[in-house]
Phi, psi and omega in degrees: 000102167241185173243179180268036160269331176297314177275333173309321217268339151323326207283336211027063165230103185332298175325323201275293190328295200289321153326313190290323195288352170312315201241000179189083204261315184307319169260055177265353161287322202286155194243131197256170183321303175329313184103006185252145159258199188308335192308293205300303192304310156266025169275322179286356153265016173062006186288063205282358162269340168286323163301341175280293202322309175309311195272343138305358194251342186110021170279163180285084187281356170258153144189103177294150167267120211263314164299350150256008160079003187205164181255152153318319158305324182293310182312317192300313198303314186308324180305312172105007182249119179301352185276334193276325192282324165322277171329331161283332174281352181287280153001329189112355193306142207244112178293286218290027152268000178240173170308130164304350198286294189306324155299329171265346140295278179338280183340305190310307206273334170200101204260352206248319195287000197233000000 
């Protein structure tokens, strides 16, 4: 159970996702049965140019997955890519929106940035 920004962003075909987002955009936030948004999936699947695009589009980078323990902005730190993590920390991202544990990874992997 998503919306059908959760299956465009399935699809990882830019073209369809920036379509869908054309017309409903307003759920780029919403959360799917999982608990998960749009975010969460390709931040876990490492796709960092569709997590730049979501997240220049208004996605959420604290917006937690309550059932796995992490926000996206925490995943994105885990890829280990600095142009992404900038970005995010640009965004707003908040560690303690995550697990002490998951803070002291982020620390672990960019320690410059705090």
């Amino acid at each position: 159970g998503g919306t059908l920004l959760h299956l465009a962003c399935m699809s990882k075909k830019m073209d369809m996702i920036k379509a869908v987002m054309e017309v409903c955009s307003e759920n780029i936030n919403k959360k799917n049965k999982y608990e998960e948004t749009i975010l969460h999936p390709a931040a876990a699947n490492g796709d960092v140019e569709l997590m730049e695009y979501l997240i220049d589009n208004g996605a959420d980078v604290n917006l937690c997955n309550c059932q796995k323990g992490y926000s996206a902005g925490f995943k994105a730190f885990e890829l280990g890519n600095l142009k992404l993590c900038e970005k995010i920390i640009s965004k707003g991202f908040f560690p303690m929106a995550v697990s002490d544990e998951a803070v002291l990874k982020i620390m672990e992997i960019s320690p410059s940035s705090w």
